[in-house]
C-alpha positions in Angstrom: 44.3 -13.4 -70.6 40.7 -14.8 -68.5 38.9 -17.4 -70.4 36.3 -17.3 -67.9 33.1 -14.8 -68.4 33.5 -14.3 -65.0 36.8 -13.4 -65.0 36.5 -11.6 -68.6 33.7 -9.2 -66.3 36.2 -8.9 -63.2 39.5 -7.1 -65.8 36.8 -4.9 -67.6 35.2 -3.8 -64.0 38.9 -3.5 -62.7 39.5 -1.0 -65.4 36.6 1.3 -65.4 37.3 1.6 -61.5 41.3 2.0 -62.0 40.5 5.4 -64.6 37.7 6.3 -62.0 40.1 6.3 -58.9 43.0 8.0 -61.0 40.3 10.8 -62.4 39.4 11.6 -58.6 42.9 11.4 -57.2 44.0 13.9 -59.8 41.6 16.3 -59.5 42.7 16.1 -55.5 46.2 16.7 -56.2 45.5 19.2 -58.8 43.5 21.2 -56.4 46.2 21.3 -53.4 48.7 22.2 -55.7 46.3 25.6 -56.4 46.4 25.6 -52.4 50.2 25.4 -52.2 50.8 27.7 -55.0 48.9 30.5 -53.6 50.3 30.3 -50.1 54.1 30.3 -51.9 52.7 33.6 -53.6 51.6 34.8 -50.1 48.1 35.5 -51.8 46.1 34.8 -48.7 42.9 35.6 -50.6 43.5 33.4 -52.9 44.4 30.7 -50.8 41.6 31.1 -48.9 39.3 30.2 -52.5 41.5 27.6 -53.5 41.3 25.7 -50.0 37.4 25.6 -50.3 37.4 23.8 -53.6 40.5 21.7 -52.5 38.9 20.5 -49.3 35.7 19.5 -51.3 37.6 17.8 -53.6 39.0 15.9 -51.0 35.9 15.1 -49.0 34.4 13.8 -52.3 37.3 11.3 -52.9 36.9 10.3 -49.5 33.0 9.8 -49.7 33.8 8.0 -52.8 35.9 5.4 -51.3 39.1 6.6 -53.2 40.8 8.1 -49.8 40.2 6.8 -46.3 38.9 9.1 -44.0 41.7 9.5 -41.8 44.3 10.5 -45.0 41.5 12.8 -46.6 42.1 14.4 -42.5 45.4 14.3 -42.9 45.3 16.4 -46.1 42.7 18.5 -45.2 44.7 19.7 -42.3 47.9 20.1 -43.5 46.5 22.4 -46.0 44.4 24.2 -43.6 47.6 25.0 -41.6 49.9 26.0 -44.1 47.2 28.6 -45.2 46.4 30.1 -41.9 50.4 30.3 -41.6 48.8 33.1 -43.6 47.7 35.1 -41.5 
């Protein structure tokens, strides 16, 4: 454990930041899955809704720091694909 106040400050900051990312990141996940589970159904409608809110998702944890922007591309096309497989 810190005895420093400093230090003390640094864990505590650490922590709020840690749940922060981990919030984010699921939300991200949760919302491909949608994606994934749609396209597996064929439902190309409701793909189509799901990919909307997933690739928002995944631009806000991106603007957010919690992706880079080159992974949140990465995700964002491989998702895209896979749905316009679709079609």
């Amino acid at each position: 454990m810190a005895n420093i106040k400093s230090a003390k400050k640094r864990i505590l900051v650490t922590q709020k930041k840690t749940l922060r990312n981990k919030m984010i990141t699921s939300a991200v996940k949760t919302a491909i899955k949608k994606v994934d589970v749609a396209v597996e159904k064929k439902d190309k409608a409701e793909a189509e809704k799901a990919l909307v809110l997933a690739v928002k998702s995944i631009d806000m944890a991106a603007s957010k720091g919690v992706y880079h922007k080159n992974t949140a591309a990465r995700k964002k096309s491989r998702i895209t694909r896979n749905v316009n497989k679709l079609s």
